[in-house]
SEDREN-469076 format. One record per residue (C-alpha): x, y, z; residue in three letters. Coordinates in pm, whole numbers, padded with zeros to 5 digits, always signed. Example, Ala and Ser with C-alpha at 12.3 -4.5 7.8 and 13.67 -1.06 7.14 Angstrom:
residues 2
+01230-00450+00780ALA+01367-00106+00714SER
end
This chain:
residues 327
+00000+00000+00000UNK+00103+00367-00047UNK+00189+00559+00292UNK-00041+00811+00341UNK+00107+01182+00522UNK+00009+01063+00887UNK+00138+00680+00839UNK+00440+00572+01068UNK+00777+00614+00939UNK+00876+00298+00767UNK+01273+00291+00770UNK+01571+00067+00655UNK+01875+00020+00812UNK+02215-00139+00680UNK+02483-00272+00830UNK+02750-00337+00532UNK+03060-00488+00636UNK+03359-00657+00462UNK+03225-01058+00485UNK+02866-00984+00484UNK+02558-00712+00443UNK+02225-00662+00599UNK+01935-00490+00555UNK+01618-00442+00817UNK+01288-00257+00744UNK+01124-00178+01046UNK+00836+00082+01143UNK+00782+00382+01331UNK+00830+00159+01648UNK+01144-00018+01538UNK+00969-00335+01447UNK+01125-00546+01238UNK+00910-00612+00915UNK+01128-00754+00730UNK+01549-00878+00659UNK+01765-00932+00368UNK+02124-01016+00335UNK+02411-01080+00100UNK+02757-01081+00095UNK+03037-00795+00141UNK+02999-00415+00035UNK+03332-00243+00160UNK+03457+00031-00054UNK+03791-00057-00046UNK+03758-00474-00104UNK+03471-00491-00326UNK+03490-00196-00569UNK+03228+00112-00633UNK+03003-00148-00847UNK+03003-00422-00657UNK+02880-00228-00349UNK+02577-00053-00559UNK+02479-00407-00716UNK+02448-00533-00326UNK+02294-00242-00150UNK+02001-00208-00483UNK+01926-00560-00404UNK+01912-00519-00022UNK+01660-00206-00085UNK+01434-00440-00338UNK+01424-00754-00142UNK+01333-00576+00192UNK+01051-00348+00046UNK+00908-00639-00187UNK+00666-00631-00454UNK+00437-00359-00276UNK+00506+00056-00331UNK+00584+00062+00050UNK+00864+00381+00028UNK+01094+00431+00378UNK+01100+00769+00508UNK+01462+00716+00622UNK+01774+00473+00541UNK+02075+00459+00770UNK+02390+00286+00644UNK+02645+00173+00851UNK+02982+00101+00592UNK+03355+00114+00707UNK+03549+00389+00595UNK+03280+00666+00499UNK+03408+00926+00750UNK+03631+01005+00450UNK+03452+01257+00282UNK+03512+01095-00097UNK+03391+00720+00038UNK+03098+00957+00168UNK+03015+01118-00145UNK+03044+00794-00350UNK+02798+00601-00106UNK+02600+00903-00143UNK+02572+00906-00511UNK+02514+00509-00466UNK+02231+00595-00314UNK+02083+00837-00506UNK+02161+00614-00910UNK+01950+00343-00720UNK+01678+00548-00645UNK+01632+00580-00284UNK+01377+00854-00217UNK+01444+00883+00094UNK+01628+01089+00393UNK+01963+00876+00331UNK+02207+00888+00662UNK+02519+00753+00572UNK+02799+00660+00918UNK+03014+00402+00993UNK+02969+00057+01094UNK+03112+00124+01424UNK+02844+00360+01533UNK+02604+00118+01417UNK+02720-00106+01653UNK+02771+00111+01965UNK+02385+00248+01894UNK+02315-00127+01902UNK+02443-00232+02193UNK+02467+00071+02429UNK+02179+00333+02263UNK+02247+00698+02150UNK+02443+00751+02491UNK+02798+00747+02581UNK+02952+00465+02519UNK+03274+00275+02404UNK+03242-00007+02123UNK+03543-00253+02039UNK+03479-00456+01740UNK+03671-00781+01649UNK+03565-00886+01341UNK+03810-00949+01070UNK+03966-00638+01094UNK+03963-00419+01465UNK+03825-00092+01593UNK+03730+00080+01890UNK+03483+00362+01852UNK+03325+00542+02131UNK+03105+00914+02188UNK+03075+01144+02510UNK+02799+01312+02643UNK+02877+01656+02414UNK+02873+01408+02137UNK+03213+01432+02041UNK+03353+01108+01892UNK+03658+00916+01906UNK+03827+00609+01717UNK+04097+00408+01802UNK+04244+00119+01513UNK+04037+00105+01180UNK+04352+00117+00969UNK+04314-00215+00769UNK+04489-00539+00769UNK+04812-00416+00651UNK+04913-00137+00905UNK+04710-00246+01198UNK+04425-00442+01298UNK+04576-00598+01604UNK+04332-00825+01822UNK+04105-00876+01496UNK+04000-01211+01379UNK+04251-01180+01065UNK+04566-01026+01317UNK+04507-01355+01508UNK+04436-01580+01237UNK+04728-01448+01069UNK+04959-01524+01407UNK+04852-01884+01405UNK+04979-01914+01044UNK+05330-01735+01145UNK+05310-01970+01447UNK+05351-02288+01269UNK+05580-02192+00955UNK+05835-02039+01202UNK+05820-02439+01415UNK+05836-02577+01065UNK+06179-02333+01015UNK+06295-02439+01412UNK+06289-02032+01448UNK+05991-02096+01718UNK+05863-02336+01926UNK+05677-02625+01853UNK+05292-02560+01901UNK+04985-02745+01866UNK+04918-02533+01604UNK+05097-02712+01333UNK+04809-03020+01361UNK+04504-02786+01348UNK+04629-02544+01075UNK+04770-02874+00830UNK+04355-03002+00894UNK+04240-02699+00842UNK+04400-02572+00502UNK+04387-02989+00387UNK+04755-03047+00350UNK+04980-03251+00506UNK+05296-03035+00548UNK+05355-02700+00634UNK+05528-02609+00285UNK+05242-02726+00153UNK+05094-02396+00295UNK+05245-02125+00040UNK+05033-02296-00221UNK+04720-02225-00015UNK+04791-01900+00097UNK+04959-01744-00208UNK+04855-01892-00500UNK+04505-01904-00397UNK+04488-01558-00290UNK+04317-01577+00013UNK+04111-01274+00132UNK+04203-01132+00456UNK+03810-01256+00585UNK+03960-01655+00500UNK+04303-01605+00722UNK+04039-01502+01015UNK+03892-01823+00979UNK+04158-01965+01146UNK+04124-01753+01462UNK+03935-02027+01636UNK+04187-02294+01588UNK+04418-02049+01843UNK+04136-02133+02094UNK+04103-02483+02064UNK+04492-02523+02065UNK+04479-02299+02373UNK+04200-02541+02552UNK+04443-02785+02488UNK+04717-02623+02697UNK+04960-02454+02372UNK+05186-02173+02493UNK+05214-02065+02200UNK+04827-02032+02116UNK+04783-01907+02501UNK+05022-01637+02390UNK+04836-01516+02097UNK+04550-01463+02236UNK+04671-01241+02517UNK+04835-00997+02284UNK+04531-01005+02087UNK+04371-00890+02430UNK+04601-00690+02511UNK+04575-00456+02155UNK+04229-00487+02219UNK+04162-00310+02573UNK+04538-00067+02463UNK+04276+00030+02152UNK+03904+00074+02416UNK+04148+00270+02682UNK+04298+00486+02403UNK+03955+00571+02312UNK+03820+00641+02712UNK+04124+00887+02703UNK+04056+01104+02390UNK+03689+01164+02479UNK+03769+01189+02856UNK+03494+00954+02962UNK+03424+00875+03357UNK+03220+00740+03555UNK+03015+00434+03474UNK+02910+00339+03053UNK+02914+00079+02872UNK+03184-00077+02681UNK+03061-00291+02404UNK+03211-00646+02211UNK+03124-00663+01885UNK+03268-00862+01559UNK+03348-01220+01473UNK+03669-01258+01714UNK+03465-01276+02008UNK+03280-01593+01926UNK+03563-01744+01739UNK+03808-01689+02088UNK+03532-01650+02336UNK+03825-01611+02582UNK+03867-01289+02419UNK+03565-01151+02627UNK+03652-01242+02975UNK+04024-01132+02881UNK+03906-00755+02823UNK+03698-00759+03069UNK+03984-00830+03331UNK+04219-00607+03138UNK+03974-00288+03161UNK+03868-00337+03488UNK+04257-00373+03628UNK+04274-00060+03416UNK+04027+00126+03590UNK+03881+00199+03298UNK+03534+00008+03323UNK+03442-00256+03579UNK+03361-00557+03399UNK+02977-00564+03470UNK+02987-00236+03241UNK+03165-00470+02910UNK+02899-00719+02748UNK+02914-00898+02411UNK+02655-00767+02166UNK+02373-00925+02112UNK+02170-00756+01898UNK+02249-00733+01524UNK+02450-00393+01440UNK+02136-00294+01143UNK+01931-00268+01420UNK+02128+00053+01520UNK+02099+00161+01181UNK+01714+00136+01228UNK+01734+00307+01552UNK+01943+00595+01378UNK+01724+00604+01101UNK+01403+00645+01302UNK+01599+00966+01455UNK+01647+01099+01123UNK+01284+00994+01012UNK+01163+01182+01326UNK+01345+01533+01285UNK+01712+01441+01246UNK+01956+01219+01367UNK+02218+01320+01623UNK+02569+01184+01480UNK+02883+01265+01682UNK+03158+01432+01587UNK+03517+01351+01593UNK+03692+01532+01869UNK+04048+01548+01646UNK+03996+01500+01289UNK+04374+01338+01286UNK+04142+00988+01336UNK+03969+00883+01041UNK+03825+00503+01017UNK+03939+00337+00674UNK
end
């Protein structure tokens, strides 16, 4: 049916991330009506085509066959707090013929809206790449990591994915220890020797979202009792709660809010969340009752924000330096 001047906001929200994309459309009371997904729609790895061709089929499957119209659409997509990522998901927007109030953040804020509200807040995200994002009560903003797989990303599912893989070709050269690595990794890739692994990684060309995969083998070899497994996965909490109390510091946040776990990494080492918590509450920095894992899905922040915009106008922070910008 067509919405008449007095019906409810109908809105959409996004959340488009490197492995996969979603889509919600909800009404004026944040109900979900209805869900699409598909795969990846980052800038950066998929290409300005490849993200339109995902997002126009997000928008069609969501709103059906019917001539339902949302007032609002909020998309959550890494790296549009560059201006010229902004402008291009802008323009996306507007070739596939979204007539609607179009809010366009990052995923990050998606997230922390998510799981902590339009409040203060901290989120660290552990997907396959790692950020920590967080806003203050004058709704200044504040980012910590977010640099991509090649100059940072510690703590993220690919960092510690990629760790395990150094792990077992430095006990194949004698350069490290032995680690119970070696077995899990060989099962894991299907070969039988570790030499055998520059033919899987190289010539395959494995995406950065594949070498995350193997973050969980780092727990189960760290179940098991491996040092060198145990190892990796407190550095990768250690980067983690370095990148939340970098971000506590810039926006000079105290007293009591939440700090929220979001992204891959946290199910795939669920030791990860315990970890942090410790680490932040040694810190000072939150006591661990104040850190939870996520548990609702990051669109559903993107609804949230896009029933504020539907409503009179979204409230989106601002960074507090603009010397942080998420990639």
């Amino acid at each position: 049916m067509t919405q008449g001047p007095h019906t409810p906001p109908l809105v959409i929200g996004i959340d488009a991330g490197g492995t996969k994309t979603e889509a919600v459309l909800a009404d004026g009371h944040g109900v979900e009506l209805a869900r699409a997904r598909r795969g990846g729609a980052n800038l950066a790895a998929h290409g300005e085509l490849a993200v339109e061709k995902t997002l126009h089929e997000l928008i069609d499957e969501v709103l059906g066959e019917g001539t339902l119209r949302p007032d609002a659409i909020c998309l959550g997509i890494a790296g549009v707090d560059r201006p010229e990522d902004n402008a291009i998901i802008q323009g996306i927007m507007r070739r596939i013929g979204a007539r609607a109030r179009v809010l366009v953040t990052n995923d990050a804020l998606i997230a922390l809206v998510a799981g902590a509200g339009l409040g203060p807040g901290v989120v660290i995200i552990a997907g396959t790449g790692s950020i920590a994002y967080g806003r203050n009560d004058r709704d200044e903003a504040a980012r910590a990591g977010g640099w991509g797989y090649i100059l940072a990303d510690e703590g993220s599912g690919f960092w510690i994915g990629r760790q395990a893989l150094r792990a077992v070709v430095r006990a194949a050269d004698g350069r490290g220890p032995a680690t119970g690595l070696t077995p899990l990794v060989l099962e894991f890739f299907g070969v039988t020797r570790p030499e055998q692994l520059v033919r899987e990684v190289y010539r395959h060309y494995l995406k950065p979202s594949d070498i995350a995969r193997c973050a969980r083998l780092v727990q189960q070899a760290r179940d098991d009792g491996d040092a060198v497994a145990t190892h990796i996965a407190a550095v990768a909490a250690d980067e983690l709660a370095a990148a939340v109390r970098s971000v506590v510091g810039q926006l000079e946040l105290t007293g009591r809010f939440p700090v929220v776990m979001a992204g891959g990494a946290f199910h795939a080492v669920p030791w990860l969340r315990e970890a942090l918590r410790d680490r932040l509450a040694d810190a000072g920095v939150a006591p661990a009752d104040d850190v939870h894992l996520l548990t609702t899905d990051p669109a559903i922040g993107a609804v949230r924000l896009a029933l504020a915009e539907a409503q009179g106008g979204a409230s989106i922070p601002t960074y507090k330096t603009r010397d942080h910008l998420a990639l």
